[in-house]
N, C-alpha and C positions, 0 to 999 in steps of 0.2 A: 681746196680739197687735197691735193696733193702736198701740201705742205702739213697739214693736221694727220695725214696718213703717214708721213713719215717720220715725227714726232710720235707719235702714235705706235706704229713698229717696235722704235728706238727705246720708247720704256717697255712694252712688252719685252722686246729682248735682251732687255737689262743693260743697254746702252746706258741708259739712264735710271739705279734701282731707287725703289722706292724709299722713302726717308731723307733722300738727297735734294739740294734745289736744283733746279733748271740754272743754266747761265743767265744774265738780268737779259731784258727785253733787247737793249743794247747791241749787246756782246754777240745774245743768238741770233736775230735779227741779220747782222754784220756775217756771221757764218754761213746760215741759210740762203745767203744773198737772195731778202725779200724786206719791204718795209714791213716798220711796226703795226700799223694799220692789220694787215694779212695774220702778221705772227698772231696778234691780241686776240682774232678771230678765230686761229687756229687753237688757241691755249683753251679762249672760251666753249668749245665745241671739247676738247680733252674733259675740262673741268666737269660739263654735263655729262661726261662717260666715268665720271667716279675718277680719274686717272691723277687729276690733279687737283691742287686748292692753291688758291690764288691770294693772297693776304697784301692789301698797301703796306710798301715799309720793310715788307719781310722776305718779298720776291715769292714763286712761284714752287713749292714744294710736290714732289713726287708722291703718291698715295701707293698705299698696297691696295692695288688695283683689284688683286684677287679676292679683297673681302668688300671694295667698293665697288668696282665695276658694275654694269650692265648689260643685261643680254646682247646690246646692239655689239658688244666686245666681240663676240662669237665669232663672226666669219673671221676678224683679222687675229684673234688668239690661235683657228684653225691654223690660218695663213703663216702663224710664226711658229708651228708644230708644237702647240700646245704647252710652250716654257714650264717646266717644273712639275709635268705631267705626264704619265704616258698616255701617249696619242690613242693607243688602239683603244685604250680603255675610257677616254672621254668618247669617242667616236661610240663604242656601244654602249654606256650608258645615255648618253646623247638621244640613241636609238630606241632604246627601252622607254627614258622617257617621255617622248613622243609618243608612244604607242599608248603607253595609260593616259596621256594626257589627254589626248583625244578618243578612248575609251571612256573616260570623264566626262567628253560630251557627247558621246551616242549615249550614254548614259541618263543626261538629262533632258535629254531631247526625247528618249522615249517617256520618259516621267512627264513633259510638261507640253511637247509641242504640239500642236493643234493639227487635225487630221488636213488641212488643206495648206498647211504651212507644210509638213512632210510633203505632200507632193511636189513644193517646188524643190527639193532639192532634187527629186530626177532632175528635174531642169538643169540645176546647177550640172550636174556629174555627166549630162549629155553635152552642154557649154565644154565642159572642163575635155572633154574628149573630143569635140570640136575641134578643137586646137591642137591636136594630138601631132601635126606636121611642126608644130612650133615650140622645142622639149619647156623651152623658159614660160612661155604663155598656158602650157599646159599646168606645169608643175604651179603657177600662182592661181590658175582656176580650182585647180583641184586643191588648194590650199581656202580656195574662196568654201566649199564646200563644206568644211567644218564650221568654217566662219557662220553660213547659214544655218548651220543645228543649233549652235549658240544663241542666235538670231530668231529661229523659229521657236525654242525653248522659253524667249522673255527671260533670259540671263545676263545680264550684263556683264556681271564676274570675269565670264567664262568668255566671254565676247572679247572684253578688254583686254585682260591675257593672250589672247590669239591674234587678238589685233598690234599688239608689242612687240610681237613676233612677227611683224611683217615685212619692216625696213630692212633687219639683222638678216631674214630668211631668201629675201630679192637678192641682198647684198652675195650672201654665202653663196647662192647658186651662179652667182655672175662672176665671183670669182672663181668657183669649181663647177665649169660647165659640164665637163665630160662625165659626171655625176648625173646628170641629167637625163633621163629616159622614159618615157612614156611604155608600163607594163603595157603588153598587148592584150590582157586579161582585164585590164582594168573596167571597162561596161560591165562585162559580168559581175566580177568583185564586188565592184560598188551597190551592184543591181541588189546582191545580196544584202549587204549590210541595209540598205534602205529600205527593202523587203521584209525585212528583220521587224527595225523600227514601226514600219505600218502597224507591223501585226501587235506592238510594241510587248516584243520580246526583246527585253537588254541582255540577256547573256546570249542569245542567239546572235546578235544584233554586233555585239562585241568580240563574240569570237571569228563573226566573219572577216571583222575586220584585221583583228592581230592574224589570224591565217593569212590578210590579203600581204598586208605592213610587214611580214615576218620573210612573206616570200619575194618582196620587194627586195628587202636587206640581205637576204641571202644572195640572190641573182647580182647583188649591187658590189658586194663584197668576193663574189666569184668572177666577175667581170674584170675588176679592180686586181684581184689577184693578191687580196688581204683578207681571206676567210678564213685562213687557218691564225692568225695573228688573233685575229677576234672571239 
């Protein structure tokens, strides 16, 4: 893992740009000081991340990453400050989209979820606040909590989608913990939005929730000491 994360780094941050090959198996291998076995394993794990293409014959070529990539790229593109982008500006669109995204699915969840499938989400959102002493165990329950409107909705779409976002989203919060906070408002918030859904009012239902999402980011971005940047 550590060997494919540093590989991985190295073409993000144009150690290695795109169009160009990799040194042969050999060569890196010999550099890295690690057998070929590791390396091949590491290439193969780039290759699934869009990073690279692997051709017999031809050796190992660098991809533009930025038009092959894959969401699971996210935490470590964060991590190398966003190359050939500014940062504040993937961070708030970042943000924004996440908020329609999952206004997408309070969306369908009012349109299709069944009145005793809503209720388990209090469940979830009381789970997810359960954990409130634990910011990582929080923030993935409460991640679980859209997962079930998808879920309750008989979507799969929207399921799958969210579900793609899980690996990238564990990852990113593990590399930026101090991110991490359990709003103290959050029962309430949530209470709202799912309050909403009962009564299956989506614009009620969806505004509670960008009010909740909007003052998360605000609070996150004033904490951080990057609000005016944004």
């Amino acid at each position: 893992m550590q060997l494919h994360e540093q590989l991985l780094m190295d073409i993000l941050t144009g150690r290695h740009e795109p169009g160009t090959l990799l040194p042969p198996e050999r060569t890196l291998s010999q550099q890295l000081g690690v057998g070929r076995p590791a390396l091949r394993e590491a290439l193969r794990r780039l290759e699934s991340l869009g990073l690279v293409e692997s051709r017999h014959g031809s050796g190992t070529r660098v991809r533009n990453w930025q038009e092959t990539g894959t969401v699971e790229l996210l935490p470590y593109y964060l991590a190398a400050g966003a190359p050939g982008a500014d940062m504040s500006r993937i961070i708030r669109e970042l943000l924004q989209q996440r908020i329609r995204q999952i206004g997408d699915v309070v969306r369908i969840a009012v349109r299709y979820a069944p009145d005793e499938a809503i209720e388990q989400i209090d469940e979830q959102v009381r789970l997810a606040w359960s954990r409130r002493d634990d910011p990582l165990a929080f923030a993935m329950a409460d991640f679980d909590v859209y997962r079930s409107l998808a879920r309750a909705a008989a979507f799969p779409p929207a399921l799958w989608l969210l579900n793609s976002a899980i690996s990238p989203y564990r990852l990113f919060l593990e590399r930026f913990p101090t991110i991490v906070e359990v709003p103290e408002g959050y029962l309430e918030a949530m209470g709202r939005v799912v309050a909403a859904i009962k009564a299956r009012d989506a614009e009620r239902a969806v505004g509670a929730l960008e009010t909740y999402l909007e003052s998360v980011d605000s609070h996150l971005w004033s904490r951080l000491g990057i609000g005016e940047s944004l």
